[in-house]
C-alpha positions in Angstrom: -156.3 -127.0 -169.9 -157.0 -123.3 -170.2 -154.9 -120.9 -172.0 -153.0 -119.3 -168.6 -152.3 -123.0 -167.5 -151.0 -123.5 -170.7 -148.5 -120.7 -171.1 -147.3 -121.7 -167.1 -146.8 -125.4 -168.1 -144.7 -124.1 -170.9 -142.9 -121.6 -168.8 -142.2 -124.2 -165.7 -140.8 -126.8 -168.4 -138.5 -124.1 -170.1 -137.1 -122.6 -166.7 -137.2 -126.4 -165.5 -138.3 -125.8 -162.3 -137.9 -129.6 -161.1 -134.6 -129.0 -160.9 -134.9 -125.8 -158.9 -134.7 -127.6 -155.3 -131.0 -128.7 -156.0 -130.0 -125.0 -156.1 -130.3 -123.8 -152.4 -128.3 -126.6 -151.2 -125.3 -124.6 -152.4 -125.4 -121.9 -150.9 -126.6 -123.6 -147.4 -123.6 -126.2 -147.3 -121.1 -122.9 -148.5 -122.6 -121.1 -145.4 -121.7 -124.4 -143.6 -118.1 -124.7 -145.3 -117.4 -121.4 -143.8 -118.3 -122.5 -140.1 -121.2 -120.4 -139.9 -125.2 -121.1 -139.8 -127.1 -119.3 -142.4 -128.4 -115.8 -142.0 -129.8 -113.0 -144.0 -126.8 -112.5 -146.8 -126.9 -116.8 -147.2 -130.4 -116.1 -148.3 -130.1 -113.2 -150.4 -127.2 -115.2 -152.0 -130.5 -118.0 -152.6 -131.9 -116.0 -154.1 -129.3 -114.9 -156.4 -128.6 -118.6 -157.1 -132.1 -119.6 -157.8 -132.2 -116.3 -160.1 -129.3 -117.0 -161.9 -129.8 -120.9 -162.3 -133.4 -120.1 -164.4 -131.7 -117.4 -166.5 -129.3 -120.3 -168.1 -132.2 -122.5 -168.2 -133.9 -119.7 -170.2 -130.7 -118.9 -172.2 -130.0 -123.3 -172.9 -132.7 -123.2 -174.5 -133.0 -119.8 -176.4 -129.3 -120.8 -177.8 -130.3 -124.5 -178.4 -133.7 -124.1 -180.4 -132.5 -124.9 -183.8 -130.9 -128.2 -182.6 -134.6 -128.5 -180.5 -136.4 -128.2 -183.4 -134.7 -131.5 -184.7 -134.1 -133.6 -181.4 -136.9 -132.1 -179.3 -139.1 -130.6 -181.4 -141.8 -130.9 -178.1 -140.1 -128.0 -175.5 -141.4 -124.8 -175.3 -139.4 -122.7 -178.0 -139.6 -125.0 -180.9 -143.3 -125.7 -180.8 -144.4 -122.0 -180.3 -145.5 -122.2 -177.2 -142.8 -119.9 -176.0 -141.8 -117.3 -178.0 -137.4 -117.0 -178.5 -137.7 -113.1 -177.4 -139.7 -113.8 -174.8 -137.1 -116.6 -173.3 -134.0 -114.0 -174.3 -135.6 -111.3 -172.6 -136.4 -113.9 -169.0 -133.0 -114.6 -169.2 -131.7 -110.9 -169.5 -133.9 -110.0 -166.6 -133.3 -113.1 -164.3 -129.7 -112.5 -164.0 -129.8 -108.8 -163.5 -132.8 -109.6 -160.5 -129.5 -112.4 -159.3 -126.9 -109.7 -159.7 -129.3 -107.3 -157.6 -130.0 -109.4 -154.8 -126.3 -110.4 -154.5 -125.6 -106.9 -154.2 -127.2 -106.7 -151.2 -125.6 -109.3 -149.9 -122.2 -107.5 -150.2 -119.4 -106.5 -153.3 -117.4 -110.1 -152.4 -120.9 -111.4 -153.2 -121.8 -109.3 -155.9 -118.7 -110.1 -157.5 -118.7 -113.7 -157.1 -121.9 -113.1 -158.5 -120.9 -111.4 -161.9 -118.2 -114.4 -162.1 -121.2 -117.0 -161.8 -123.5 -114.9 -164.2 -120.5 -114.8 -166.9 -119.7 -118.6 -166.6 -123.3 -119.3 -167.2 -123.6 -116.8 -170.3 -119.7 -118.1 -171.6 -121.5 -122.1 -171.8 -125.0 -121.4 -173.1 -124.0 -118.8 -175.8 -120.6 -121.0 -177.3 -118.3 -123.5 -174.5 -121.9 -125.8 -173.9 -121.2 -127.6 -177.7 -117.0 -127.4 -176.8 -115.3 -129.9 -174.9 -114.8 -127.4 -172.4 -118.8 -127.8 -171.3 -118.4 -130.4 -168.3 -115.7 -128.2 -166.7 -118.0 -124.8 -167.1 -120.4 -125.9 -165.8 -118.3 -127.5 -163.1 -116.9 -123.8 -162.4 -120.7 -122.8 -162.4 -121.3 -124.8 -159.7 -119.0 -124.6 -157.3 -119.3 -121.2 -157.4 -122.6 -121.1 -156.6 -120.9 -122.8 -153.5 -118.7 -119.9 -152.7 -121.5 -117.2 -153.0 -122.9 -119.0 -150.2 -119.9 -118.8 -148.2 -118.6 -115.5 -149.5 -122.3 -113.9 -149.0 -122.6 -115.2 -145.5 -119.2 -114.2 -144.2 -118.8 -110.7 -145.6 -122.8 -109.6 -145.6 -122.7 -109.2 -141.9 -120.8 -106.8 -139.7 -118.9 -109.0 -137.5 -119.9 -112.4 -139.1 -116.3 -113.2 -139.9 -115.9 -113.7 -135.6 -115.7 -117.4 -135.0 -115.8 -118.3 -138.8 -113.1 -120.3 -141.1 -111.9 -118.3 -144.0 -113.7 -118.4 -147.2 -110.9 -120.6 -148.7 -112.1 -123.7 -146.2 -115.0 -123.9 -148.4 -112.5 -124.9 -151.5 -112.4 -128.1 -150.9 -116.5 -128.4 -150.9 -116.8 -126.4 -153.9 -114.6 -129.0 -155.8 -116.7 -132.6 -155.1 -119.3 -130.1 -155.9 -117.3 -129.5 -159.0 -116.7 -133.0 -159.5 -119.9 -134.4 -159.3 -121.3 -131.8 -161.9 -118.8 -132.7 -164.2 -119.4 -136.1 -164.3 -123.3 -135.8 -165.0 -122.6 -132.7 -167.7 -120.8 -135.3 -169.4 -123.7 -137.7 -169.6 -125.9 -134.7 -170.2 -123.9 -134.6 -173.9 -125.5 -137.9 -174.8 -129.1 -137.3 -173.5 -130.9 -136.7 -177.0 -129.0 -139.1 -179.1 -127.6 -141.5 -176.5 -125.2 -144.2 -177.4 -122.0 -143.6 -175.2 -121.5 -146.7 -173.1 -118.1 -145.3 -171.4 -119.3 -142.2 -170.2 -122.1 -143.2 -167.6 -119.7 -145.8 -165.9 -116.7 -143.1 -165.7 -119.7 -141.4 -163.9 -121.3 -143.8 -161.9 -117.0 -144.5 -160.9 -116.5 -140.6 -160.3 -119.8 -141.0 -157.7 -118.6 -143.6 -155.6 -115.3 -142.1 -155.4 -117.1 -139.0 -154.2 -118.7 -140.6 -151.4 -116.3 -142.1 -150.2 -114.3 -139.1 -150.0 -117.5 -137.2 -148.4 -118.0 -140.0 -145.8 -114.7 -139.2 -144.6 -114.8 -136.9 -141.7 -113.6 -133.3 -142.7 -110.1 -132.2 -140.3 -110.5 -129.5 -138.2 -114.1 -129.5 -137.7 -116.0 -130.5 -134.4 -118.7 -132.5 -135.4 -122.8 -130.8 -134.2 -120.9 -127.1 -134.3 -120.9 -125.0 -137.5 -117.9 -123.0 -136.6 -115.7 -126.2 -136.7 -114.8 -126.4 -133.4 -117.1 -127.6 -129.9 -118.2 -124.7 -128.1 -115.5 -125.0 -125.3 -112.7 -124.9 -127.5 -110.3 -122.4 -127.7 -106.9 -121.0 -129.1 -104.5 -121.7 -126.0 -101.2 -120.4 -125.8 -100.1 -122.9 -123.4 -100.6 -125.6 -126.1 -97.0 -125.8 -127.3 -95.7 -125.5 -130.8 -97.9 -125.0 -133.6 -100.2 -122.7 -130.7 -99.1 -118.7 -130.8 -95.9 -119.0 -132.5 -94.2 -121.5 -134.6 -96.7 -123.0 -136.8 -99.6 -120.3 -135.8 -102.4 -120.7 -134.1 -104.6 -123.9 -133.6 -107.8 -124.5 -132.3 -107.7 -127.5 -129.7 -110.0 -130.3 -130.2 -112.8 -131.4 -128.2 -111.7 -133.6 -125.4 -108.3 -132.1 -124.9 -107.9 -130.5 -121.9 -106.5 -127.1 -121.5 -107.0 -124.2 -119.2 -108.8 -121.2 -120.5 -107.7 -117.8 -120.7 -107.8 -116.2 -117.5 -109.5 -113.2 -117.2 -111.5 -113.0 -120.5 -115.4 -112.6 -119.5 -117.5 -114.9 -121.4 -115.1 -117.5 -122.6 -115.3 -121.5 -121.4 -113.2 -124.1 -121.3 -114.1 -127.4 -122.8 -117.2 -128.6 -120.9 -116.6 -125.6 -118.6 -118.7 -122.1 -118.0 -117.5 -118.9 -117.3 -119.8 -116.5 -115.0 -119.1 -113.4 -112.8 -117.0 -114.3 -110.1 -116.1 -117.9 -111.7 -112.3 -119.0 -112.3 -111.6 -119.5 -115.4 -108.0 -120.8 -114.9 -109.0 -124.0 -113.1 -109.2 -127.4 -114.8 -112.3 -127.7 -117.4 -115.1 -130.1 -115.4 -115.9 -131.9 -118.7 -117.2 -132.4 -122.2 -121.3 -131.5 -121.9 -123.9 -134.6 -122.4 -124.9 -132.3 -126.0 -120.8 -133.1 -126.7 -120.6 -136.3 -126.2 -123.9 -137.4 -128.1 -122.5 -134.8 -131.0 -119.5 -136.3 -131.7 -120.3 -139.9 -132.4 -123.5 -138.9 -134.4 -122.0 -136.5 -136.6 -119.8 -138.9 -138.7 -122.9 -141.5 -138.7 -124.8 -138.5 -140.6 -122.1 -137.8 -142.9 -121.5 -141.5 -143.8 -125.2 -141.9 -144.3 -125.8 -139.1 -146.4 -122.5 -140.0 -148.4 -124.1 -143.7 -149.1 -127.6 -141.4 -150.0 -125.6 -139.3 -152.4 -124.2 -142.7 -154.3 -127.5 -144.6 -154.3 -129.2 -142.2 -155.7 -127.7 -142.2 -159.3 -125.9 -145.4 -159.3 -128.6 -147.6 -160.7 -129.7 -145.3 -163.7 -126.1 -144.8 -164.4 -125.8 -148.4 -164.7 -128.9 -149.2 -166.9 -127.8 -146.2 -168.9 -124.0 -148.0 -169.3 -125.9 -151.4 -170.5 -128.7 -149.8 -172.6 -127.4 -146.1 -173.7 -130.5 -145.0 -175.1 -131.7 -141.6 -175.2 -134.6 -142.3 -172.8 -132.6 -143.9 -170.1 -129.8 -141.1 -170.6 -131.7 -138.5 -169.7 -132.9 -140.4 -166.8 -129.6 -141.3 -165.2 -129.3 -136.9 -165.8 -132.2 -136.2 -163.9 -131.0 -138.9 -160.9 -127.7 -136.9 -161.2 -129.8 -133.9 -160.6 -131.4 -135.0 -157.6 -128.1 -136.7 -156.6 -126.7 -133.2 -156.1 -129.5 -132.7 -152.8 -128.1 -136.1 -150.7 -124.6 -134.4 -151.8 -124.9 -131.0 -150.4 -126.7 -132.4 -147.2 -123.6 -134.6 -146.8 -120.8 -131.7 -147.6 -122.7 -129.8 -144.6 -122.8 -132.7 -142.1 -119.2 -132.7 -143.0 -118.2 -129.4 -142.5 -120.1 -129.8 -138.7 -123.4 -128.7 -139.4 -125.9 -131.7 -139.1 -128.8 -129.1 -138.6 -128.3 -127.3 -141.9 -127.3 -131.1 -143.4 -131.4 -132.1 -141.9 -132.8 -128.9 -143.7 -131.1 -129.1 -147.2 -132.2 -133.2 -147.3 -136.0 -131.9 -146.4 -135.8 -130.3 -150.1 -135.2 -133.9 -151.3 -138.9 -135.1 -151.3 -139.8 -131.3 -153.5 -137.6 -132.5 -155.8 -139.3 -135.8 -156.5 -142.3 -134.3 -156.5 -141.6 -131.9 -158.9 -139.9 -134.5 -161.1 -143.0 -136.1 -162.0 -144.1 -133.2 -163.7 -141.9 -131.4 -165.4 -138.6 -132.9 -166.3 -135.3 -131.6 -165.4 -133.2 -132.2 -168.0 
C-alpha cells in the first residue's frame, strides 16, 4: 500500500465513513414528515448532516485517544497514523463547512443547525463518558431529523403551501430518538463488553419500534407526501371540526364531498377541474393511481418495519448470550445499519413510498462499505 493510500485508509476509518449512508436518511424521511418531497434546501440540509456527522467522528476520537491507546491501540490517532491536530483541526472545519451549508438552507435551518453542532461538541468533549450519553446522542439524532424538515419547509418561498407543520415531524424524530438510544447504550460496552441486560433491553426497544412504525401514521394519505390524496380538500360543508369548532380538517380519501366552487385549479376527490368544468357537482371517483396507493402504502410500511427489526435482532441476541467485546461492536454496527430500513419505514409512513424506495437504495452502500472500514 503506498503512502497516499495509507493516510486515506486512516482518514476513512477515523471519519468512519461506513457509517456515512445512515446519515441522509434523516433528512429525507424529515422532508417526508413534513408532507413534502425533497428539494434543494433538503439537500443542502444533507449536506450539513453528512458534514456535521464526520466532525463528531473526528472529535470521538480526538477526545477518546488516551482511552484508544489502551482499548484500541490500532485506530488512526493512537498508532500515529493520524496526527490529534490534524483530527481537532477536521473536526473544527467540518462543522463550520455544516453550519455554512445550513445557512443556505435558511436561519430555522441554520439554527437547528448550531443546536445539532453543540449537542455533538456537548457529548464528545464531556456527556459521551456521563450517563447522559444515550440521550445526547438521541437529541443528536432526531435533530438531524428536524433539519430535514425545518430546511425543506422554510428554504423555499412558498414551500410551506400544502405542507404539515414542522411539529408533525415530532413524532418521527422521537423512534428516531429511541432507536439511537437504545444502540448508544450498547455502544458503552463495545471495547470491554460484558453487559448481558443491555443488548436485550435493546433488541426489546427495536421490536417495540417496529411495531409502532408498522402502524399506519393518522392523517396521512398513503402514495402522497403532503398527507392527503390529491383530491382532497378542506370543505366547509363537512360539519363540525371543518371551518369552525374544532378547526379545519382535511377529508380523507374516499369521502365524498363537493369542491369549492369557483376556485380554478382545485379537484374533488377523483375529480378535475378545467375551464368551463363544474366544480360543484359530485366527485366521479377515486383515480386507478388511488386506489392501487392506498392498499400498497401500509404493505411498504409494514415491510420496512419487519426490515428495520431483522436487521439487528440477531446480533443483539448473540451479543445478550455471549457479551464479548467482538460481538458488541457487531450488534453496534447492525444498529447502525438498522437506522437505513428505519428511516425508509418513517417515510413510507408519513406517505411517501418514493422517498421510502430511495433512502432503502443506500442500504446495499452501507454493507458495502462495512466490509471495509468498520463503523463503530
Amino acid at each position: 500500500m503506498s503512502r497516499a493510500s495509507g493516510r486515506a485508509a486512516a482518514w476513512a476509518e477515523l471519519l468512519r465513513v461506513s457509517a456515512l449512508a445512515t446519515v441522509p436518511g434523516d433528512a429525507l424521511a424529515g422532508a417526508a414528515a413534513a408532507g413534502l418531497r425533497p428539494n434543494r434546501s433538503t439537500l443542502l440540509a444533507i449536506g450539513s448532516s453528512l458534514c456535521l456527522y464526520e466532525a463528531g467522528m473526528a472529535l470521538n476520537d480526538w477526545a477518546d485517544r488516551a482511552e484508544d491507546a489502551v482499548d484500541r491501540p490500532h485506530r488512526p490517532l493512537p498508532s500515529g497514523r493520524i496526527t490529534p491536530r490534524a483530527a481537532l483541526a477536521a473536526s473544527a472545519a467540518l462543522t463550520a463547512a455544516g453550519l455554512t451549508f445550513a445557512a443556505r438552507a435558511g436561519r430555522p435551518a441554520l439554527a437547528t443547525a448550531t443546536a445539532l453542532a453543540a449537542t455533538v461538541w456537548s457529548y464528545d468533549l464531556h456527556l459521551k463518558h456521563t450517563p447522559a450519553a444515550p440521550a445526547t446522542m438521541a437529541t443528536a439524532r432526531a435533530l438531524n431529523l428536524l433539519l430535514g424538515t425545518i430546511a425543506t419547509t422554510t428554504g423555499r418561498p412558498g414551500a410551506r403551501r400544502g405542507c404539515r407543520p414542522p411539529v408533525a415531524a415530532l413524532p418521527s424524530a422521537a423512534l428516531l430518538g429511541a432507536h439511537t438510544y437504545a444502540v448508544t447504550a450498547v455502544s458503552r460496552h463495545e471495547a470491554q463488553g460484558g453487559s448481558t441486560r443491555t443488548p436485550l433491553l435493546a433488541l426489546a426497544t427495536t421490536v417495540a419500534l417496529a411495531a409502532v412504525t408498522s402502524r399506519p401514521r393518522t392523517g396521512a394519505a398513503t402514495g402522497h407526501p403532503g398527507g392527503a390524496a390529491p383530491g382532497a380538500h378542506r370543505s366547509p360543508a363537512a360539519g363540525p371540526g371543518a371551518a369552525g369548532v374544532g378547526g379545519p380538517r382535511t377529508v380523507p380519501v374516499g369521502v365524498p364531498v363537493a369542491a369549492p366552487v369557483g376556485v380554478p385549479g382545485v379537484h374533488a376527490l377523483g375529480g378535475r377541474s378545467s375551464a368551463g368544468h363544474s366544480l360543484s357537482g359530485p366527485p366521479t371517483g377515486i383515480g386507478r393511481g388511488e386506489r392501487i396507493a392506498a392498499p400498497i402504502g401500509p404493505l411498504v410500511t409494514a415491510a420496512l418495519a419487519v426490515a428495520y427489526a431483522r436487521t439487528p435482532a440477531a446480533p443483539l441476541l448473540h451479543a445478550a448470550l455471549n457479551p464479548s467485546p467482538p460481538l458488541t461492536q457487531r450488534s453496534v454496527g447492525a444498529g447502525i445499519r438498522a437506522l437505513i430500513p428505519l428511516q425508509a419505514a418513517l417515510a413510507a409512513r408519513a406517505g411517501a413510498p418514493g422517498t421510502a424506495l430511495l433512502v432503502l437504495g443506500l442500504a446495499p452502500l452501507a454493507r458495502a462499505l462495512a466490509r471495509k472500514v468498520s463503523p463503530t
